[in-house]
C-alpha positions in Angstrom: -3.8 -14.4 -0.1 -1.9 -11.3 -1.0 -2.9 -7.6 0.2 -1.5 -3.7 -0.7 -1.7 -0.8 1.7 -0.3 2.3 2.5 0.3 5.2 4.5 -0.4 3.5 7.6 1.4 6.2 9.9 1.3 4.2 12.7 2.0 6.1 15.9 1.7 9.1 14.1 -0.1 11.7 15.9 -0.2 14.5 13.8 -1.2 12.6 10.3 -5.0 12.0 12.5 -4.8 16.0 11.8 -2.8 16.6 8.3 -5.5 13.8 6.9 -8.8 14.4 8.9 -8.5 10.8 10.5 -11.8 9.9 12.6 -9.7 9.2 15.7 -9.4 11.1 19.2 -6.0 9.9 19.4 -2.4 7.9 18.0 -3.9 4.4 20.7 -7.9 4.5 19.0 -6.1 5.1 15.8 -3.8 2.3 15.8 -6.2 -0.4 17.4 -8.6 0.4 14.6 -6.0 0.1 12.2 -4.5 -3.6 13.7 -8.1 -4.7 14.2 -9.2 -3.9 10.2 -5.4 -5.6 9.1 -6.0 -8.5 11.2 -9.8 -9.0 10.4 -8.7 -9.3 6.5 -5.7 -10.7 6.9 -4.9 -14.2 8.0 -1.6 -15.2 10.0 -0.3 -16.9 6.1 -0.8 -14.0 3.9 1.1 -11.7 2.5 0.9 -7.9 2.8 3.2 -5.4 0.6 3.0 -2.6 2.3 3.9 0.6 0.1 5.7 2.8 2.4 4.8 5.5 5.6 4.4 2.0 8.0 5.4 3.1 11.5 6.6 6.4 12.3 7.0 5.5 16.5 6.1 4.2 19.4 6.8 0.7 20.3 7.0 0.1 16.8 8.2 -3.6 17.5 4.9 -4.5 19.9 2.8 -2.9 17.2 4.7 -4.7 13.9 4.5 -8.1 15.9 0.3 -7.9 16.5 -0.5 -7.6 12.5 -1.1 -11.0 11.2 0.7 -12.2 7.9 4.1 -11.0 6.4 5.0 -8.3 5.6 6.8 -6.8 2.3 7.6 -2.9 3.1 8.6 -0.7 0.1 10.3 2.2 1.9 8.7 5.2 2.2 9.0 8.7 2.8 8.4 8.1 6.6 9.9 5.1 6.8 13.3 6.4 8.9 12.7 3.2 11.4 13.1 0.2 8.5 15.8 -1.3 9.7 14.8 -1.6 13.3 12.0 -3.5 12.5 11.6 -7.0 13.1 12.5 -10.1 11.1 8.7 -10.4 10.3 9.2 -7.6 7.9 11.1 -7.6 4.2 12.3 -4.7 3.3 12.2 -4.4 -0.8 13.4 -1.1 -1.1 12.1 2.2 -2.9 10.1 0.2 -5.3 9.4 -3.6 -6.2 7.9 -5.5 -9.2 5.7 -7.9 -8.6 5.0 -10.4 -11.2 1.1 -12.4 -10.9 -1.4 -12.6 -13.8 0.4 -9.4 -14.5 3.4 -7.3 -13.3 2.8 -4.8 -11.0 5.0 -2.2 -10.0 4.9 -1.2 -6.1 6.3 2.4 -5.4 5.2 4.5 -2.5 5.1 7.2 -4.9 2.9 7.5 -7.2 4.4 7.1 -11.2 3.7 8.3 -14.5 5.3 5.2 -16.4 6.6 2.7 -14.0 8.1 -1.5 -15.7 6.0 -2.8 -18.7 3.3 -0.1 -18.9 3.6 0.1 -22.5 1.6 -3.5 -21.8 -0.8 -2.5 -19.7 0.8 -3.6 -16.4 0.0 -1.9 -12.7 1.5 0.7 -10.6 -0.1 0.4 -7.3 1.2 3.7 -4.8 0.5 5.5 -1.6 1.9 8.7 -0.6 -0.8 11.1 -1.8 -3.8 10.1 0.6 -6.1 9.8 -2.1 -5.7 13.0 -3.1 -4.4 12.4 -6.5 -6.4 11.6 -9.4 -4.8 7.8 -10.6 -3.7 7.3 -14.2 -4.5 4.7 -16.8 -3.9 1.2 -14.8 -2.5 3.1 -11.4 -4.5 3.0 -8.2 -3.7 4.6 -4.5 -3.8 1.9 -2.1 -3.1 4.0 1.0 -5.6 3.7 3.9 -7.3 7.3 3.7 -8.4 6.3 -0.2 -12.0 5.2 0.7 -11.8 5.7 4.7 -11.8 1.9 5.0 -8.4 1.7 6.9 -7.5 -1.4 5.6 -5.7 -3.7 3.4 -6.8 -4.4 -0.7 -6.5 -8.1 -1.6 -5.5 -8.4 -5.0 -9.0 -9.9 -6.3 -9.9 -6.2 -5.1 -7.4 -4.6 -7.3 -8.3 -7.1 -10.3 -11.8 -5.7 -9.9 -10.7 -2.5 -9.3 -8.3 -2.4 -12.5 -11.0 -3.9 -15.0 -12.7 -0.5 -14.2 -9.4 2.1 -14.9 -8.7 2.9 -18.6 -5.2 1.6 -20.7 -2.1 3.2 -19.9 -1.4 5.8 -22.0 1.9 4.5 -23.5 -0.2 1.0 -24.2 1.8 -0.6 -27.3 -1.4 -1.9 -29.6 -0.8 -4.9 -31.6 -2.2 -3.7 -35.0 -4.7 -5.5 -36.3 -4.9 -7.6 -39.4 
């Protein structure tokens, strides 16, 4: 199966404050956030992860406990990329991923982002759920619903039958 997230902040003390987390603390924080990964996520899925991952700690120890791989679109946040382990591909700033339809992955959120004149998706993190998603866009980061966990992509089909055409949509006129 494949999954999206973002916005993580894993070891990150102060984003329990900036985003009104439920947690006493950066340990309670993080267990809850491995135990909801690894109860959704099996050891051979696949998690794209878009962006703010892990901002400290033993960043290693923590990485190694999620089950599945692990695609990271950089982030923001993301200064320790390159130290962390093999288990983890890094895809840069953004990535398109092509299923039943293409989807762009961006930490950020985007106004037009590859083939939105067709009504592909733009999954994003960054804003907490604080910004209002566009035509076939959707914010995937973990303070969206107060879930703190992974989407699986049946998720986001459901979730994208729901959101309205892209605004740049190209219409096939009708004959």
């Amino acid at each position: 199966m494949i999954f999206f997230t973002a916005d993580l902040h894993l070891s990150h003390s102060n984003i329990i404050r900036y985003c009104h987390r439920p947690f006493a603390d950066v340990q309670e924080m993080n267990e809850v956030l491995i135990a909801n990964w690894n109860s959704r996520v099996q050891p051979k899925d696949f998690v794209y992860v878009l962006g703010d991952f892990v901002f400290g700690g033993d960043f290693k120890m923590t990485v190694n406990r999620l089950n599945g791989g692990i695609g990271l679109v950089v982030g923001d946040h993301d200064r320790l990329a390159k130290e962390i382990p093999g288990k983890v591909r890094l895809l840069g700033w953004m990535h398109v991923l092509c299923t039943p339809c293409s989807i762009a992955l961006c930490h950020y959120s985007l106004r037009t982002w590859p083939k939105s004149h067709y009504n592909s998706w733009s999954l994003y993190g960054h804003s907490h759920g604080h910004l209002v998603p566009e035509g076939k866009s959707f914010d995937v980061g973990v303070d969206v619903d107060s879930r703190f966990a992974p989407y699986s992509l049946a998720e986001i089909e459901k979730i994208m039958e729901t959101r309205p055409d892209n605004f740049n949509l190209v219409r096939k006129e009708e004959k």
